[in-house]
N, C-alpha and C positions, 0 to 999 in steps of 0.2 A: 595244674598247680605250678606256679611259677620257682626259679630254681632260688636255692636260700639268696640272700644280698643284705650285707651289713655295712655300717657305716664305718670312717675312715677309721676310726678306734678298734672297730669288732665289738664293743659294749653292748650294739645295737643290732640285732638281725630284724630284719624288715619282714612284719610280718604279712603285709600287702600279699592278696593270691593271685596278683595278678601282673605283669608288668609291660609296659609298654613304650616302644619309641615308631611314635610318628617320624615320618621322614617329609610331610607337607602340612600348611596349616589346615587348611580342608581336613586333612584325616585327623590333626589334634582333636579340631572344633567337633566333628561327630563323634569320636573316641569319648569328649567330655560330655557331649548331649546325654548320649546312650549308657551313663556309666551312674551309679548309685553312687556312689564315694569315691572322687579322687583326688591323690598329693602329687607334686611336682619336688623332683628328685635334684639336687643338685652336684654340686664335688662331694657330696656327700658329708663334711666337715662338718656336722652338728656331734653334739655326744648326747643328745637326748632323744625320743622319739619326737619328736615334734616334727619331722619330715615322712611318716609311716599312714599306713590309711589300711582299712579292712577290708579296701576295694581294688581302684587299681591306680598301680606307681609309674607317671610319669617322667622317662627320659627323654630331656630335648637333642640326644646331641647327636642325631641324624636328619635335625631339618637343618635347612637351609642356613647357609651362612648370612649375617649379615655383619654390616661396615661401611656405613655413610658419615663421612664426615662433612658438617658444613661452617664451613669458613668463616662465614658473616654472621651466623649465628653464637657460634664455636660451642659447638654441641658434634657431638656424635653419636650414630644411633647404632647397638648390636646387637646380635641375640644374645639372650638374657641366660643363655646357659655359657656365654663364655668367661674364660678363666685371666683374672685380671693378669695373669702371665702375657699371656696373647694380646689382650688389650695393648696394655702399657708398650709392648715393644713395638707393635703395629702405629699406636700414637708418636709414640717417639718419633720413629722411623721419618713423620710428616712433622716433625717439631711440635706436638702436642703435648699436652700432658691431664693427668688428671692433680687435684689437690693434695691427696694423701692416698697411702696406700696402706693395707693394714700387715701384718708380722709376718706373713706368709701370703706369696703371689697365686699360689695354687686355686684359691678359690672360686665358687662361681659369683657371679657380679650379681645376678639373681636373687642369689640366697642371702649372701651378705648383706645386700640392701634392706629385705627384708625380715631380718633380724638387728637392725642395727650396728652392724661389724662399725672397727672405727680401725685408726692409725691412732695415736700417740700427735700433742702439740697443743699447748694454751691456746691456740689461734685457730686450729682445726678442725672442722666439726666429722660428723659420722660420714662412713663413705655414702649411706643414702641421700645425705645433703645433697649430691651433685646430682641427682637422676630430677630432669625437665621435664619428664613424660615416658610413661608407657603404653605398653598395648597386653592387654591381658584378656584370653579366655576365659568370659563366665558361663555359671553352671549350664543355661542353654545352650551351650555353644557359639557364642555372639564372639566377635570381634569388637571390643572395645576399646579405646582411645583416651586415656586422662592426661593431662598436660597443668602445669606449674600454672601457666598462665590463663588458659582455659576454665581448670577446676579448681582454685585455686585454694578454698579453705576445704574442701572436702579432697583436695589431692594430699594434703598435708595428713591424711588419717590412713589415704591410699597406701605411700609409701615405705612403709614400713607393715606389710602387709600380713607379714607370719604365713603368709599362703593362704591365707584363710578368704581371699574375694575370687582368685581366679589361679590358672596358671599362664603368668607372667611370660611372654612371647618375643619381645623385644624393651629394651629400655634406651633411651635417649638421656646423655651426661654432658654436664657441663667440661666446658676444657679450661683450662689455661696452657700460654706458652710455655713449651719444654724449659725444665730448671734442672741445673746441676748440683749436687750437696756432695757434703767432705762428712765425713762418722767419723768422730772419734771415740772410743770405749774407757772410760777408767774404772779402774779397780777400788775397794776397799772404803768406799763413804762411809761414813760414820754413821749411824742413824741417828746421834743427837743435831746431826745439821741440819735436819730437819727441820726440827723445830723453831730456828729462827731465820731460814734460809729456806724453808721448803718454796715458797714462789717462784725468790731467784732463781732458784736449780730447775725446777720446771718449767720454767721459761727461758734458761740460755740458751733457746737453739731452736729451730721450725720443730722440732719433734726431737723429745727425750724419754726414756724408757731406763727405768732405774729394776734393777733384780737381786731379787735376795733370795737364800733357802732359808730363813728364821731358826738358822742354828749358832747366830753368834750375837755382838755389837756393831755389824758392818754391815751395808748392802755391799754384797759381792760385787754388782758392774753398775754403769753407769752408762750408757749408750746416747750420744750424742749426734745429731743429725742437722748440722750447717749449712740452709740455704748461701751459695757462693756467691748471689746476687745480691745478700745481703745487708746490712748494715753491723748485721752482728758480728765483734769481733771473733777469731778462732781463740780458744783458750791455752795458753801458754803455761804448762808446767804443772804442778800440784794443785787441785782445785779440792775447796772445801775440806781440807783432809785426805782427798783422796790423787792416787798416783795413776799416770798414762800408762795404761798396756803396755808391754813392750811383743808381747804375742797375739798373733790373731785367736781371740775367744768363741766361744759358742756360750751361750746362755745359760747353758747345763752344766752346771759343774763337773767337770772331768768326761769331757765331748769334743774333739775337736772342732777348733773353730774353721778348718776348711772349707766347708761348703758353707758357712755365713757370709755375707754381704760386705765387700771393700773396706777396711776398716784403717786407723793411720794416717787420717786426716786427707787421703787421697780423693780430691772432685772427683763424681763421675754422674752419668745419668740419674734421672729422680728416681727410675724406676731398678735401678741396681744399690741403692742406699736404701732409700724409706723400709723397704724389707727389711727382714732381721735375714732372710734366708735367700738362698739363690735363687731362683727359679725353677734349675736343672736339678734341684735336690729336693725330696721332703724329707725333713728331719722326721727321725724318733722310729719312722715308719708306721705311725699308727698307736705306740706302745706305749699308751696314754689314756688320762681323762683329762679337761680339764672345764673349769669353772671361773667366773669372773662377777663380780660385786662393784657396785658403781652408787660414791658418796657426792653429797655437793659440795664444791670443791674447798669451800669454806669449811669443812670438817675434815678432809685429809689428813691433818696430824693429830688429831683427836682419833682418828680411824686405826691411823698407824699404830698409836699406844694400843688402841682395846687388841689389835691382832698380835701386837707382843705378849701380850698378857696369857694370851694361849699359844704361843709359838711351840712349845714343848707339845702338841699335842698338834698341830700344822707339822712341823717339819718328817717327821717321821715316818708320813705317806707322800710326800712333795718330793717334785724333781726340783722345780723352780717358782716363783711368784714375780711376778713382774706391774710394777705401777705406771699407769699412764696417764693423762690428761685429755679431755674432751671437752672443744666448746657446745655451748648451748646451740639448742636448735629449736625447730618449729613443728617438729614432726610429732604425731600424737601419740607412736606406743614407741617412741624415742626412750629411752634412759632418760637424754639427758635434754628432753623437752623441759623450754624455759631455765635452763640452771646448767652452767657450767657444771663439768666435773671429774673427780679424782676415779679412777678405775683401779681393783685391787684383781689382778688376772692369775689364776693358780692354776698351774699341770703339774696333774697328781699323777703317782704310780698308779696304774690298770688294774686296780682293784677297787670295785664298787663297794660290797658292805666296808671294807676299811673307810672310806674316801664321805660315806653317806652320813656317819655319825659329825663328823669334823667340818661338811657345811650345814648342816643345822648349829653348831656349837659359832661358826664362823657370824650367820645370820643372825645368830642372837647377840653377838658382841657389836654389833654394826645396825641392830635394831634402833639407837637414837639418834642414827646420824642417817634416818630415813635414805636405808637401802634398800636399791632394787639389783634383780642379776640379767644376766645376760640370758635375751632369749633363747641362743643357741647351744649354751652351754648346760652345764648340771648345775642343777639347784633345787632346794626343799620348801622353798617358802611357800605359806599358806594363800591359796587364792582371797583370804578376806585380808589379807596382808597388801597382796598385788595392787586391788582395787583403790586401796586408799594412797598409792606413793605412781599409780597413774593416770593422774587425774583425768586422761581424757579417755578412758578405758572402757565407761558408758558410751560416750558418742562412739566408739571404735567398733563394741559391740552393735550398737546398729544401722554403722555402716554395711556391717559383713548381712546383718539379715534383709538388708535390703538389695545387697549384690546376691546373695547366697541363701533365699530364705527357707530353704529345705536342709542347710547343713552338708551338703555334698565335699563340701573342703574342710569341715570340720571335722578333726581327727580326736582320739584319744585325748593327745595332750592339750590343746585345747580347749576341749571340754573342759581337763579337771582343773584348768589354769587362766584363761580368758572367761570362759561361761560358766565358771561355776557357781552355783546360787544365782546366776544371773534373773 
């Protein structure tokens, strides 16, 4: 019997009997032949089961390193258990970069992609956008090979995978050249600028990220993120109502802002700004849940009002909520395939029955501005709900049964969430 292991929260203890790290791909690929049920484990960052199996749990992070970068392509290719910490410094390092990076570096690139993690930016789409190809073990043990250009409309179903065709071995990402950005944070927006200024404000800057606790008429910060190659001007003085930090912040009401990211309009690398956090720190330490809701982005301030209308009943299990922006994509169990869109992102206090009543009440206020939530995170909505806000969620399903047609990567969650009634 393998020893307990829970996820970054503790929410989650894994109930897997079994666990495992390969240290070569030979011993993955037979470990997955030989095995009835398994999941692929990553930073562990989910707060739902949806990384758990009643077989056995895969960790990569005794194989082999990888880190090919190619020039003329400008892709690089790594293992898939690495953490965009390591990435992004290692890119730098060769003047690379990737597009966006999402709130926290700590993640694995793996997991992210395969949930649709995102950064923050009208112009930006999910971090899975950038993955060209990978290489994933399915349930035979096969070494298989998808590529953008290769597989093209059946890669699109690939990448955003939930775990559910193989476990994910390496991934190939697009690059751009390294950019520098200036953060600036302001305090105190009003939430009626919203209303007739919500575009402008989410679009001043390559990535904006606006936070509130819904215990007043303000959003508390306003986090701003200035490509310095720009065109965009830097914003000078009082904006929309609200005033420039004069402190370094933390997201969290009454948290210091020390180990957050460069803030004071000071350029620095993409990969020390686009964060909200350092690298060298994980906030909270785990002392968390959280969950996230993603509207099309034409309803954001119709979204806004319905979550006022319950904030007396948000705020009071909430550390923080935080609004971002996602552009549209192509990817099939995407959010925000084909439609831009507004992200309503909420870290709750570590308390599950508190925290369980208040996204069902959340999901039903945001029911006509056809929401969906984040694979990774918590959430209650009903799988006849799921099927109908993603629409390629048929073809998705039998993708996986023709990768997977015994179910071997299909877990618990899954089941009651991807295939259910299928």
């Amino acid at each position: 019997m393998a020893a307990s292991l829970a996820n970054w929260s503790g929410n989650i203890v894994f109930g897997a009997p079994q666990h495992n790290s390969p240290t070569s791909l030979p011993e993955l690929q037979s470990m997955v032949a030989h095995s009835a049920k398994v999941r692929a484990l990553g930073s562990r960052h989910s707060f739902s089961d949806i990384a758990d199996t009643t077989g056995v749990l895969v960790r990569l992070d005794s194989m082999p390193s990888v880190f090919e970068i190619d020039t003329a392509a400008a892709t690089v290719k790594v293992n898939a258990n690495m953490r965009y910490a390591e990435l992004a410094q290692r890119l730098h390092a060769q003047g690379w970069a990737v597009h966006n990076l999402a709130s926290l570096p700590h993640i694995s690139i793996a997991g992210a992609c395969a949930t649709a993690t995102h950064g923050s930016g009208t112009g930006n789409r999910n971090l899975a956008t950038s993955v060209s190809a990978l290489e994933l073990v399915t349930a035979e043990g096969d070494l298989v090979t998808l590529s953008r250009d290769k597989d093209g409309h059946q890669f699109q179903g690939v990448v955003v995978g939930l775990g559910a065709l193989g476990v994910v071995v390496s991934i190939t990402l697009d690059l751009v050249p390294a950019f520098e950005v200036a953060q600036n944070v302001y305090q105190d927006l009003p939430f009626t600028a919203l209303d007739d200024h919500y575009t402008e404000i989410v679009s001043s800057a390559y990535s904006v990220s606006l936070f509130t606790d819904w215990r007043g008429s303000l959003i508390n910060q306003v986090w701003i993120k200035r490509r310095v190659d720009s065109s965009v001007p830097a914003i000078d003085g009082d904006w929309f109502g609200a005033r420039p930090a004069t402190v370094a912040l933390n997201p969290v009401p009454g948290v210091s802002g020390e180990n957050c990211t460069e803030q004071f309009g000071v350029p620095g690398p993409w990969h020390e700004r686009l964060p909200h956090f350092r690298s060298d720190f994980t906030p909270s330490h785990g002392e968390e849940l959280q969950s996230e809701y993603f509207v099309p982005r034409e309803h954001a301030v119709a979204a806004v009002h319905a979550l006022s209308g319950i904030a007396e009943r948000i705020a009071p299990v909430l550390q923080i909520s935080e609004f971002r922006t996602i552009a549209a994509d192509t990817l099939w169990m995407s959010p925000a395939y084909q439609q831009d869109l507004s992200a309503f992102h909420f870290t709750w206090i570590k308390d599950v029955p508190a925290v369980t009543p208040v996204l069902g009440l959340i999901e039903e206020r945001l029911a006509p501005y056809s929401v969906v939530p984040h694979w990774g995170k918590l959430f209650t909505t009903p799988p006849a709900i799921l099927r109908t806000r993603f629409k390629r969620l048929p073809d998705f399903q039998a993708l996986v049964r023709q990768y997977d047609p015994a179910g071997k990567f299909t877990n618990d969650f899954l089941a009651r969430t991807v295939f259910a009634d299928s």
